[in-house]
PAZAPA-4460 file (N, C-alpha, C; in steps of 0.05 Angstrom, whole numbers, plus 32768, in hexadecimal, padded with zeros to 4 digits):
% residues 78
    n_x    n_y    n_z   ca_x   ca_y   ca_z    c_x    c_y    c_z   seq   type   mol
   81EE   7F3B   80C6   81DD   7F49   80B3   81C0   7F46   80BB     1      X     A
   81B5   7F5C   80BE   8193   7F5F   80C6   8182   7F52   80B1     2      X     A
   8171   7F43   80BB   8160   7F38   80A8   8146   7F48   809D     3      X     A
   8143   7F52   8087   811F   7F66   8083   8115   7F64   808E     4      X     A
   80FF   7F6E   8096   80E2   7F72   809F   80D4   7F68   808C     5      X     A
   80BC   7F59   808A   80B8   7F4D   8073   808F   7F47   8081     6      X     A
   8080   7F50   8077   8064   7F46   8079   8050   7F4A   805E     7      X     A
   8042   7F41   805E   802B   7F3F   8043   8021   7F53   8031     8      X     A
   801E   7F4C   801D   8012   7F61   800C   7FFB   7F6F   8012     9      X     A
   7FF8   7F86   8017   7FD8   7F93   8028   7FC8   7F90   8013    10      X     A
   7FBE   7F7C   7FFE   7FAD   7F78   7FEB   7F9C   7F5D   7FFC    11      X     A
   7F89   7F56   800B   7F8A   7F42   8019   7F8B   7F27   800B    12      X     A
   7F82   7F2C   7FEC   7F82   7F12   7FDA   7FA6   7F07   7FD8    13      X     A
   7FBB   7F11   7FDE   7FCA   7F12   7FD0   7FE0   7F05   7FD8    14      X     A
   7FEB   7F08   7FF5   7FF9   7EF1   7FFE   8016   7EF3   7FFF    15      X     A
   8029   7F0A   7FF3   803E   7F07   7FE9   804C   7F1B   7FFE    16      X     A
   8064   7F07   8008   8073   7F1B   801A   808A   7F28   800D    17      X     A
   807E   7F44   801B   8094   7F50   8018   809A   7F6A   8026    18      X     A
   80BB   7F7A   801E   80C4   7F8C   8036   80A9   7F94   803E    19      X     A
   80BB   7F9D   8061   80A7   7FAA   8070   809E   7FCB   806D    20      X     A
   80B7   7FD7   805A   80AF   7FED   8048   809E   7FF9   8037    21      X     A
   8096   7FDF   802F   8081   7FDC   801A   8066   7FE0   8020    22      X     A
   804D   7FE8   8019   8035   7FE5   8016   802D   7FCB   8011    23      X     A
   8034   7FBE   7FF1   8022   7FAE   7FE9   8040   7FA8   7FCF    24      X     A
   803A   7F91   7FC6   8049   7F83   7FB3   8049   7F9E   7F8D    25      X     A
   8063   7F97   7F8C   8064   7FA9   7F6D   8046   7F9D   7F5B    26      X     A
   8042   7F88   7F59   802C   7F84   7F44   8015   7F93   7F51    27      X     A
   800C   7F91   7F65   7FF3   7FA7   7F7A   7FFE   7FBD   7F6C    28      X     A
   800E   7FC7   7F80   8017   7FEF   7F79   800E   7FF0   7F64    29      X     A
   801D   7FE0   7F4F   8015   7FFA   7F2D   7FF9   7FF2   7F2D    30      X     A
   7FE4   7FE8   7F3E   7FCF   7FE9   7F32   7FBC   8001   7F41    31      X     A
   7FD2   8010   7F5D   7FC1   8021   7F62   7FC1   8038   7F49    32      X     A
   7FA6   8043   7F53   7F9F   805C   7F45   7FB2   8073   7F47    33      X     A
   7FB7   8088   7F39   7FCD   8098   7F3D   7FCC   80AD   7F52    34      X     A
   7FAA   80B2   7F5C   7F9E   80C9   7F75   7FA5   80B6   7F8B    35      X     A
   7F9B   8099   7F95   7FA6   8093   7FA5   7FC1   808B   7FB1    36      X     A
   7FCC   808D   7F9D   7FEA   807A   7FA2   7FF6   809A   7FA2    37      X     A
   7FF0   80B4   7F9A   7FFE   80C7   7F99   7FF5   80D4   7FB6    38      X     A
   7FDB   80D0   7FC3   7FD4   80CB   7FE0   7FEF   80C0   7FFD    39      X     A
   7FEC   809D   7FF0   7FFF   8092   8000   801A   80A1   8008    40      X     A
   8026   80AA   7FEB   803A   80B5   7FEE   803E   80CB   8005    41      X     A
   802A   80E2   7FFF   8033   80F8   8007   802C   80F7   802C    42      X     A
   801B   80DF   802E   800F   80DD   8052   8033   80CD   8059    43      X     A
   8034   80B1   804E   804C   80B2   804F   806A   80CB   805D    44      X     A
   806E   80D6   804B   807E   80EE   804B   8070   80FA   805D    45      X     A
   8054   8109   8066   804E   8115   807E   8056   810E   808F    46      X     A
   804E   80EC   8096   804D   80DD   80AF   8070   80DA   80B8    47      X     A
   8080   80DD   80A4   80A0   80DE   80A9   80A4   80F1   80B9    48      X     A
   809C   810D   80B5   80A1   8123   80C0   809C   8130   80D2    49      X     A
   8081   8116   80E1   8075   811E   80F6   805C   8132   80F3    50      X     A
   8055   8134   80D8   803C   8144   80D5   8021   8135   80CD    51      X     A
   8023   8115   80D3   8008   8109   80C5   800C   80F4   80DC    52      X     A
   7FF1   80E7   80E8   7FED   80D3   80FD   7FF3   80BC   80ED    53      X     A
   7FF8   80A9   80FD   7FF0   8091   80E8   7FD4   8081   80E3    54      X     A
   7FCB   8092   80F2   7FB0   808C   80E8   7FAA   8098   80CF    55      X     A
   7FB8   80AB   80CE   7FA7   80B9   80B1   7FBD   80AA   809D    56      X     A
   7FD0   80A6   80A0   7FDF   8092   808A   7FDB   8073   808C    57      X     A
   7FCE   806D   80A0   7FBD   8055   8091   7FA8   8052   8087    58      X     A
   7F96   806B   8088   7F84   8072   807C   7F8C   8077   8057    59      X     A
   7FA1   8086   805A   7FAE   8088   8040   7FAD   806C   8028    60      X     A
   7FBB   8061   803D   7FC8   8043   8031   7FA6   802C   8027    61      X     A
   7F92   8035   803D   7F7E   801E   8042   7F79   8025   801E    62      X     A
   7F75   8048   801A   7F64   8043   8004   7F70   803F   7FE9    63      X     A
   7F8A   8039   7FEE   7F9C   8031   7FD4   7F99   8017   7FD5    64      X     A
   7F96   8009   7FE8   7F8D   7FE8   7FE4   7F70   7FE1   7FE2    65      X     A
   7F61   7FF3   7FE4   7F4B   7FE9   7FDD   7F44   7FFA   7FCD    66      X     A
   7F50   8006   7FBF   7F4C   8018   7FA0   7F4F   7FF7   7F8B    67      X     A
   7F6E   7FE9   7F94   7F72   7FD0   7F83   7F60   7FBA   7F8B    68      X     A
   7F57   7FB1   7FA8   7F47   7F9B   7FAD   7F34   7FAB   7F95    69      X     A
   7F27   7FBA   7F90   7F0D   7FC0   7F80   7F17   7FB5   7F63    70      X     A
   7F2E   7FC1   7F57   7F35   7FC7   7F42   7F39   7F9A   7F41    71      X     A
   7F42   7F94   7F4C   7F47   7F71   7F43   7F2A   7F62   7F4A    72      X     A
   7F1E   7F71   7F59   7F00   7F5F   7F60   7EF3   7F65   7F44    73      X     A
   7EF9   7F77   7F31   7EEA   7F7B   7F1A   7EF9   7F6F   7EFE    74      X     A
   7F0E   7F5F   7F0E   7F1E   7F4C   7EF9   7F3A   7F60   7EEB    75      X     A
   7F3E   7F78   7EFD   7F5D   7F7B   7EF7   7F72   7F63   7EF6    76      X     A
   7F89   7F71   7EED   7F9A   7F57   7EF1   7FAA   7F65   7F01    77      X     A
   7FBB   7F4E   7F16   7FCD   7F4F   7F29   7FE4   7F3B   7F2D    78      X     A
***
C-alpha cells in the first residue's frame, strides 16, 4: 500500500501536514475569500488540461494564501 504525499500547510504560520493534494489545511481554505479560492480552482482545472503554466497556478494559489496570511494577521481565526 502507497504511502500519501504529505507536506505543510501553504499558510507559513501554520505547520500542519497534510495531503499533497491539498493547498492548505480545511481550517485555512474556508477562510479563503470566495474570488480567490474560486481563482485556485479554475487555474487548477486549466493547469490539468494543459492550458495554464504552473507558474500562473502558483500564482493562483500564492494569492489565496496570502488573501488568509492577511485575513489572520488582523486576528481572523484559524
Amino acid at each position: 500500500m502507497n504511502k500519501p504525499h504529505l507536506h505543510c500547510c501553504s499558510v507559513p504560520s501554520c505547520g500542519k501536514i497534510i495531503k499533497s493534494h491539498l493547498l492548505m489545511c480545511g481550517a485555512h481554505w474556508r477562510l479563503v475569500p470566495s474570488e480567490p479560492r474560486k481563482a485556485v480552482w479554475t487555474a487548477w482545472e486549466l493547469y490539468q488540461d494543459g492550458n495554464l503554466s504552473i507558474e500562473d497556478l502558483r500564482t493562483a494559489q500564492q494569492r489565496a494564501t496570502d488573501a488568509v496570511v492577511r485575513m489572520t494577521a488582523k486576528g481572523g481565526a484559524a
